[in-house]
C-alpha positions in Angstrom: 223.7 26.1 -180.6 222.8 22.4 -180.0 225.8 19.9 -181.5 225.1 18.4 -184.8 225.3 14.9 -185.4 225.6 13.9 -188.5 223.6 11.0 -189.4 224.9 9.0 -192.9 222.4 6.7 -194.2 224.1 4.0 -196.2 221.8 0.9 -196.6 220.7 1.5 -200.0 221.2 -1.6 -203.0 221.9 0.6 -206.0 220.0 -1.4 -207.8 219.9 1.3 -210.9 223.6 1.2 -211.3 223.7 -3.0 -211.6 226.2 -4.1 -213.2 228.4 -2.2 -211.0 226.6 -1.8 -207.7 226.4 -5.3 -206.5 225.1 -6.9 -203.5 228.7 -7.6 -201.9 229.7 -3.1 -203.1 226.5 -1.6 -203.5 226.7 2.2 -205.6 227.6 3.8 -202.4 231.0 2.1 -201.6 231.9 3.0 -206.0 233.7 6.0 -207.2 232.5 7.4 -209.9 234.5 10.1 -211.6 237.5 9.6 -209.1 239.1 7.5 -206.5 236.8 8.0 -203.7 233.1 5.9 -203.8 230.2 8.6 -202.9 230.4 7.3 -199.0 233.8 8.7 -198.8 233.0 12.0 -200.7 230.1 12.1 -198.3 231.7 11.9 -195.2 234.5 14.1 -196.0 231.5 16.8 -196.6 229.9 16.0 -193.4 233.1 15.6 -190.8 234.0 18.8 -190.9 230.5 19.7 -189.1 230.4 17.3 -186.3 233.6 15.8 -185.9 234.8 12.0 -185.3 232.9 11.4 -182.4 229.5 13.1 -183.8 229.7 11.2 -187.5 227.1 8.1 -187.4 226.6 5.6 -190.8 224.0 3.6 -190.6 224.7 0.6 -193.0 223.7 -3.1 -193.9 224.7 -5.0 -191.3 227.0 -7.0 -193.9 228.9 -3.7 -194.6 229.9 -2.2 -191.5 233.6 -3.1 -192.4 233.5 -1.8 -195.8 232.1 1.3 -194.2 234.9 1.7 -191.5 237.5 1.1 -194.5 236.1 4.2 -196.6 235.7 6.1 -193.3 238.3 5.1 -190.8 238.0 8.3 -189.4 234.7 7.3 -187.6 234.6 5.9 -184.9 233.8 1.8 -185.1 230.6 2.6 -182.1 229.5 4.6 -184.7 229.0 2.7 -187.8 225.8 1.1 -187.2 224.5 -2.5 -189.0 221.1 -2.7 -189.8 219.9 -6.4 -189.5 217.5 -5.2 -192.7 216.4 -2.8 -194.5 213.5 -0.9 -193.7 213.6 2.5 -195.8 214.7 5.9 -194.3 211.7 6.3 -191.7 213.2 3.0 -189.5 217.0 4.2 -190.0 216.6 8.1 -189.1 214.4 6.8 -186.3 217.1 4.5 -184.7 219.8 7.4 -185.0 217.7 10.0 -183.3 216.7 7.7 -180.9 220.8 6.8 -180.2 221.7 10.6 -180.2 219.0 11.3 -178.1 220.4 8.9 -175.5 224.0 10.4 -175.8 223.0 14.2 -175.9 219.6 15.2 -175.3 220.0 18.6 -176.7 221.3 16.9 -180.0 220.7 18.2 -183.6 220.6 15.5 -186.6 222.0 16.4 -189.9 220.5 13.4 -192.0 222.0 12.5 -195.4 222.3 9.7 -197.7 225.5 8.2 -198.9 225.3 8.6 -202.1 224.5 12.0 -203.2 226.2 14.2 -205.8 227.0 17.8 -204.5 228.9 20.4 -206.4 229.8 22.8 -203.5 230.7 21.8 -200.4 231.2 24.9 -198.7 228.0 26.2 -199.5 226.3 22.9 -198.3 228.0 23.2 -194.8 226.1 27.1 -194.6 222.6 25.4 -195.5 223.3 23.2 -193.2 224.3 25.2 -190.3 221.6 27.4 -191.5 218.8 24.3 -191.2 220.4 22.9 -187.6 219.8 26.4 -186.2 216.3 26.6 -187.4 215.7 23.3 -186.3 216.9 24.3 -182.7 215.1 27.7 -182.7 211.9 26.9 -183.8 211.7 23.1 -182.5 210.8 22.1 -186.2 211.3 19.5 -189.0 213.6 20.9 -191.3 214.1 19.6 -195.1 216.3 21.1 -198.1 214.4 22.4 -201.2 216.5 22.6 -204.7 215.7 24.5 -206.9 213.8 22.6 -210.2 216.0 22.9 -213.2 213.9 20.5 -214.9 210.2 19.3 -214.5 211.9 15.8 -213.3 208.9 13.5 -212.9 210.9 11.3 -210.3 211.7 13.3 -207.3 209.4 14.6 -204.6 208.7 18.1 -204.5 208.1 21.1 -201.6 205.5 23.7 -201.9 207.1 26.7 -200.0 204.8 28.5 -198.3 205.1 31.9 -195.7 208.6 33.1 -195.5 210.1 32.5 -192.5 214.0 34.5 -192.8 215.7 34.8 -195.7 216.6 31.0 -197.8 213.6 29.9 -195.0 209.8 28.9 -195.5 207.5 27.1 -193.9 206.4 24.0 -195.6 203.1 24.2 -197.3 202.7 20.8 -198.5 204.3 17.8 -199.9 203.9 16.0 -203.3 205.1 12.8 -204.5 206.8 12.3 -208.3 204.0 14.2 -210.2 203.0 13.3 -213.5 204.6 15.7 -216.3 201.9 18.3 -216.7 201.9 18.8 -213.1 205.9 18.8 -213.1 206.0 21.4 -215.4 203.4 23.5 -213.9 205.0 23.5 -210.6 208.5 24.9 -212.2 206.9 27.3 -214.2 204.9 28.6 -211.0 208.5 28.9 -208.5 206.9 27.7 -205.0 208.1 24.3 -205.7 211.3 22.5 -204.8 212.8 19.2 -204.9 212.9 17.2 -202.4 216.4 16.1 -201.9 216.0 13.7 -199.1 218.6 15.9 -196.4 217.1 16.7 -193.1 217.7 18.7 -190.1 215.8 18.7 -186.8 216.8 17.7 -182.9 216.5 14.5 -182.0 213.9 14.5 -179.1 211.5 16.7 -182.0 211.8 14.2 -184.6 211.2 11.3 -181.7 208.1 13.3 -180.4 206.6 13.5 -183.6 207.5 9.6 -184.5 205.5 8.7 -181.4 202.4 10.8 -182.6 202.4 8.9 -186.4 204.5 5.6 -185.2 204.4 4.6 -182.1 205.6 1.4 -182.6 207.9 2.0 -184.3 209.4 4.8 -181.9 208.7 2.3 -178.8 211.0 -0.4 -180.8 214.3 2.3 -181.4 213.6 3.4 -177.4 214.0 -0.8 -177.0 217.1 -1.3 -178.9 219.2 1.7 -177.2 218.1 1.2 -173.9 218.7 -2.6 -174.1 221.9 -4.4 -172.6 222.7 -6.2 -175.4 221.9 -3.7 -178.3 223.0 -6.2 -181.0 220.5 -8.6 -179.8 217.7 -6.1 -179.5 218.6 -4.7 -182.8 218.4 -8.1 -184.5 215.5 -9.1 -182.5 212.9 -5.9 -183.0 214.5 -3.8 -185.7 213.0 -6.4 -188.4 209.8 -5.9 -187.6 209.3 -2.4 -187.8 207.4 -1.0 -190.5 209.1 -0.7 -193.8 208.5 3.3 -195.0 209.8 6.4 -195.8 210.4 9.4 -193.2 208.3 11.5 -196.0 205.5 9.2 -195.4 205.8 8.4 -191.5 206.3 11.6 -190.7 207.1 14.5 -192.5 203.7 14.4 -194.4 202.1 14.6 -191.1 203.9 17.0 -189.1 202.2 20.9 -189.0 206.1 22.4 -187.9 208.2 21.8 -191.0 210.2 24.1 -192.5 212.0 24.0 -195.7 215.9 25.8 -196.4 215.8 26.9 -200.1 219.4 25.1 -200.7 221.6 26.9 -203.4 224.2 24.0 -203.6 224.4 22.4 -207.2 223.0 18.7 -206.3 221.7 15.6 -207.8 220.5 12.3 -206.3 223.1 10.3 -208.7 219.4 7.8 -209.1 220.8 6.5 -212.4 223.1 6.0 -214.4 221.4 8.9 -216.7 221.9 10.9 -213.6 225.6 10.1 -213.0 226.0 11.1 -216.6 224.7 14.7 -216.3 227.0 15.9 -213.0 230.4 13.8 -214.6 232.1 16.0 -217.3 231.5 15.5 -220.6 233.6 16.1 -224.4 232.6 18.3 -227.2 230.1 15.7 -228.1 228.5 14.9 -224.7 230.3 12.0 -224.2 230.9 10.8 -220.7 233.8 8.2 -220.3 235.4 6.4 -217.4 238.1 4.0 -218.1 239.9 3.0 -221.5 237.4 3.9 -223.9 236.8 6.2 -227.6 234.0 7.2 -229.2 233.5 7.9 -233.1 230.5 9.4 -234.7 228.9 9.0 -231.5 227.2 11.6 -229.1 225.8 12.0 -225.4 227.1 8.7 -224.5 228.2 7.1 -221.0 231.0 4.7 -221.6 232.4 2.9 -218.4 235.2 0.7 -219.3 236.0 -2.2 -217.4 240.0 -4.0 -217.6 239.1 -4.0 -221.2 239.6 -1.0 -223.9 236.0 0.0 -225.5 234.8 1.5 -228.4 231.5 2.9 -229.5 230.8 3.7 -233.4 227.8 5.7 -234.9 225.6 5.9 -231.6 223.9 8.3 -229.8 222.6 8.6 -225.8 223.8 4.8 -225.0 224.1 3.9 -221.5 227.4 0.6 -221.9 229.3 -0.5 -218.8 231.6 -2.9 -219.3 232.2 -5.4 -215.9 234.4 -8.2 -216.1 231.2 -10.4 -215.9 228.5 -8.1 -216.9 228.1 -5.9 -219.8 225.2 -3.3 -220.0 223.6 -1.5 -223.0 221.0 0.7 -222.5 219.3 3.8 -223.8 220.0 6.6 -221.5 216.2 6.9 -221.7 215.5 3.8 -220.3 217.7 4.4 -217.3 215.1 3.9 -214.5 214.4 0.4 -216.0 218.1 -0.7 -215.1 216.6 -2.2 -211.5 214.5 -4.6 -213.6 217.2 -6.4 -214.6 218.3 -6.7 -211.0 214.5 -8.1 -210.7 215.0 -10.7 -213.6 218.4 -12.0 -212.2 216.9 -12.3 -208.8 213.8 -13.9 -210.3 216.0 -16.4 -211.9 218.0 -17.3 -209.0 221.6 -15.8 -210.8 222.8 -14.7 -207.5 226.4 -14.7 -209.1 225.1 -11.4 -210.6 223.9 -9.7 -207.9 
């Protein structure tokens, strides 16, 4: 089989998780419920699959060193700064297109930085499982998990003719449905989220770029095949188009197949979401840092250098930073970015 590459897509802002994912340490360079940030945990999961020299991160250019520091063990050529960001579609492009130039016959492993999963060893099968597929059958390859909630905020997979066992052919693709449609599509079991981790060989996923993007595949073939990739990559890389690899291409392409994961995972999109995969008391009570809770219930309590206490509350989002403090029903999660919006809006970049 074709090598894999692993491809680490850390560019995000964490916007969700303000006040502790800031401009300068966005979510992906945190820990949450230990020492190591989600980068870290990530790369641990994914090193094991294609070594130092095969591990990529594709970062904000400002954070390449921050990278290296929570992954010294790849390689500095490998850590990758993005001028700006320009969702997934730009990012996966560039790495295919710099894996292609390395090892033609190369297989991507895509995956954000900042994913939650609760096996490890069952992720490296699926994922062995999905590079072989993507090699075999020259296809887009995406992992399905299994709904355990009609979630209204992820993207879901219709699986369609079984290809193998844990295999299917995609049938189609739907973005965040409304609840009735949610539900219907748990209760029917063809459906799967979409968690955003990819498989396929590099000169596939180029092919089909050119087909849906041309420009944008012409600009990556620019930057790599450039003298001075730096300049290229600050000189073209900003003006490609700004969209997701679900949009530019995946939505488009008839040869996509799906890997029913098995893997306990969550997106960690909130803070709601860190809550549910971090464990919990009697009462439901999440807590990180020097804090109690009395009379309280299905709380998250993230205590900065200060001790804190919550009395007589219930399903309260508080994180205590040492210039921040956020309170926030844990049903209001999602509207933690708007914050982020206010404080840009009013120039506080100290917050940010």
């Amino acid at each position: 089989m074709s090598r894999i590459h692993s491809i680490i897509m850390a560019g995000g802002r964490g916007t969700r998780f303000w006040p502790a994912s800031r401009e300068s340490r966005p979510k992906q360079f945190l820990p949450f419920g230990g020492e190591d940030s989600l980068l870290r945990l990530t790369g641990q999961r994914l090193l094991p699959l294609s070594g130092e020299r095969r591990t990529w991160v594709l970062t904000n250019a400002a954070h390449v060193d921050l990278a290296s520091e929570h992954l010294p063990e790849v390689l500095p050529d490998r850590i990758v700064g993005e001028p700006v960001g320009r969702n997934t579609a730009p990012c996966i492009a560039l790495a295919a297109a710099l894996v292609q130039q390395e090892d033609p016959d190369g297989v991507l492993l895509v995956a954000p930085a900042d994913h939650w999963i609760g096996d490890e060893n069952e992720f490296r099968r699926a994922a062995e499982l999905a590079a072989k597929v993507a090699e075999e059958q020259r296809a887009l390859v995406t992992f399905g998990i299994t709904p355990a909630a009609p979630e209204t905020g992820y993207g879901y997979i219709e699986a369609g003719e079984a290809e193998r066992k844990e295999v299917f052919r995609v049938a189609r693709f739907t973005e965040k449905p409304d609840r009735d449609t949610a539900e219907r599509f748990v209760a029917g079991g063809r459906h799967y989220w979409n968690s955003g981790i990819f498989a396929w060989r590099a000169d596939v996923f180029l092919d089909e770029l050119a087909k849906h993007q041309p420009d944008m595949a012409a600009g990556c073939r620019e930057i790599v095949e450039a003298g001075n990739r730096d300049a290229a990559l600050a000189a073209v890389y900003p003006g490609l188009t700004s969209i997701s690899v679900d949009y530019a291409v995946l939505e488009k392409a008839s040869h996509v197949f799906m890997v029913a994961a098995s893997f306990p995972w969550s997106d960690v999109g909130s803070w709601n979401a860190l809550a549910d995969v971090l464990p919990a008391n009697g009462d439901g009570n999440v807590f990180e840092g020097d804090a109690i809770a009395f009379d309280s219930s299905g709380c998250l309590v993230r205590a900065g250098s200060r001790f804190t206490a919550v009395v007589g509350v219930k399903d309260l989002l508080i994180v205590d930073m040492p210039d921040a403090l956020l309170v926030c029903p844990k049903d209001r999660a999602q509207d933690v970015k708007k914050i982020v919006e206010e404080l840009e809006g009013k120039g506080r970049k100290e917050l940010l």
